[in-house]
C-alpha positions in Angstrom: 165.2 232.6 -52.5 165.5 230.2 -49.9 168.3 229.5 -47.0 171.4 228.0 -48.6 171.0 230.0 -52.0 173.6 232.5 -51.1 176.1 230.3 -50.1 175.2 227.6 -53.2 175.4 230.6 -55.6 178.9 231.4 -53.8 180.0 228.8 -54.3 179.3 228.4 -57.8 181.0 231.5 -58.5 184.3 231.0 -56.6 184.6 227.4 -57.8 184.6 229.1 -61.3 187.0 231.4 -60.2 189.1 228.7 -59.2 188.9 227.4 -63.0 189.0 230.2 -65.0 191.5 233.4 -64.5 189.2 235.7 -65.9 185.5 235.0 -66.7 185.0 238.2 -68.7 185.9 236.4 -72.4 183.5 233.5 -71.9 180.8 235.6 -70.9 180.7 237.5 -73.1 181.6 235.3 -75.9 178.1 233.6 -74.7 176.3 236.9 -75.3 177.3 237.9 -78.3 176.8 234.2 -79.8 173.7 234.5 -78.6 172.7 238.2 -79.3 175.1 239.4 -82.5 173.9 242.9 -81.9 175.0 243.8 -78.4 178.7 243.2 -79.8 179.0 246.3 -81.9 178.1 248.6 -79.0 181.7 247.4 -77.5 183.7 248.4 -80.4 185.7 251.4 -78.2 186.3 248.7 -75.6 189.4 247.1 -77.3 191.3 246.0 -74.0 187.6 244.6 -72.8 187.9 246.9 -69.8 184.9 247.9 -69.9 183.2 244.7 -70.2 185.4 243.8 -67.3 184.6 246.2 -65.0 180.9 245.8 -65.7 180.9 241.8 -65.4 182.7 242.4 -62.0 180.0 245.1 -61.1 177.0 241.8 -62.2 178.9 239.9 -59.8 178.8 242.2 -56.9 175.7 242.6 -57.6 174.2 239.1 -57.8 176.4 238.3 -54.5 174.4 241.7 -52.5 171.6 240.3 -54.1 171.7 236.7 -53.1 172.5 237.8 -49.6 171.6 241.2 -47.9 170.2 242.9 -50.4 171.4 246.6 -49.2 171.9 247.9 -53.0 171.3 245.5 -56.2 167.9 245.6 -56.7 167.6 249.5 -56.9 170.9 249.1 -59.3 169.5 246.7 -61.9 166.6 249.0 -61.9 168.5 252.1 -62.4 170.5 250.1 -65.0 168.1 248.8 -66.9 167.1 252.4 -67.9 170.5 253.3 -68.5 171.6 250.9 -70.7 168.0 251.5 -73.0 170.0 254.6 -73.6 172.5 252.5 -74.8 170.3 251.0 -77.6 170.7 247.6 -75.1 166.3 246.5 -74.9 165.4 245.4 -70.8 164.8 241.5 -72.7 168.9 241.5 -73.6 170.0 243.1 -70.2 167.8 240.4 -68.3 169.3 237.9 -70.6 172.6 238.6 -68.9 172.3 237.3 -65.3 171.8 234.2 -67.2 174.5 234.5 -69.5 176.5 234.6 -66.0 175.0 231.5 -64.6 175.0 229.5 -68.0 179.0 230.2 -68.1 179.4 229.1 -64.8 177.6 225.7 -65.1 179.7 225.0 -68.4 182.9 226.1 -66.0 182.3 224.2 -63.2 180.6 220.9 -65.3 180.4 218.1 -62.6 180.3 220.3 -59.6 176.9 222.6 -60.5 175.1 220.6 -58.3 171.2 220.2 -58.0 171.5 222.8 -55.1 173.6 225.2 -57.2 171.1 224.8 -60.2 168.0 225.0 -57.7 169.4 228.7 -56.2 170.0 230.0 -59.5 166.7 229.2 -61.0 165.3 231.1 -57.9 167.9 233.9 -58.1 167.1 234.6 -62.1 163.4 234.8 -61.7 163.5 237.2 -58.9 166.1 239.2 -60.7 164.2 239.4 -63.8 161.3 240.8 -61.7 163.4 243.7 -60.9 164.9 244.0 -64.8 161.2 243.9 -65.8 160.0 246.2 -63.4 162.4 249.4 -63.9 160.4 251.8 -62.2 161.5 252.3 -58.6 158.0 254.4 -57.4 156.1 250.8 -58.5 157.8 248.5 -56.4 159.4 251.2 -53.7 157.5 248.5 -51.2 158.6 245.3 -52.3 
């Protein structure tokens, strides 16, 4: 990531919030139109609590990982193993970062500028190095 990607991928997010009251349905609406068999493993979350609580959890995590990086990298490590256990494969729980970003573009329209789209692009690929790279004794020095 570059200087200006926190703030652009800020921005993106609170000009969605600005749009939308609660970005939880259209997320994951997006995810399971796009992978059928993640929706069954929600079936006990009928007020979409859950899914709530972990979309907000994404977000805090994208934001620490945009910017200072204290927490989120060792996180989407930790819960990329988790949610194997889950029957949820590391290619579908990379996929989601992107589900995020996809649902804010098509939020936002007009106002995902080349700037937003640039620090996105940057932020997915480095987070997918982490979802693809689970174990924390490999990349303990990155």
């Amino acid at each position: 990531m570059i200087p200006g990607d926190a703030e652009a991928i800020t921005e993106s997010l609170e000009r969605a919030a600005a749009l939308c009251d609660d970005l939880t349905p259209p997320v994951y609406a997006r995810l399971f139109a796009a992978h059928p068999a993640m929706e069954p493993l929600f079936v006990a979350d009928r007020s979409g609590q859950v899914r709530g609580e972990m979309l907000a959890r994404v977000i805090e995590a994208i934001l620490d990982f945009a910017g200072d990086r204290k927490y989120a990298a060792t996180l989407i490590q930790t819960e990329v193993v988790t949610h194997a256990g889950y029957d949820v494969p590391p290619e579908v729980f990379g996929v989601f970062f992107g589900t995020v970003a996809d649902t804010l573009r098509d939020l936002i329209g007009e106002a995902w500028t080349a700037d937003i789209d640039a620090a996105w692009t940057r932020l997915l690929a480095e987070l997918d190095w982490y979802v693809t790279h689970p174990d924390q004794s490999e990349t303990a020095l990155v």
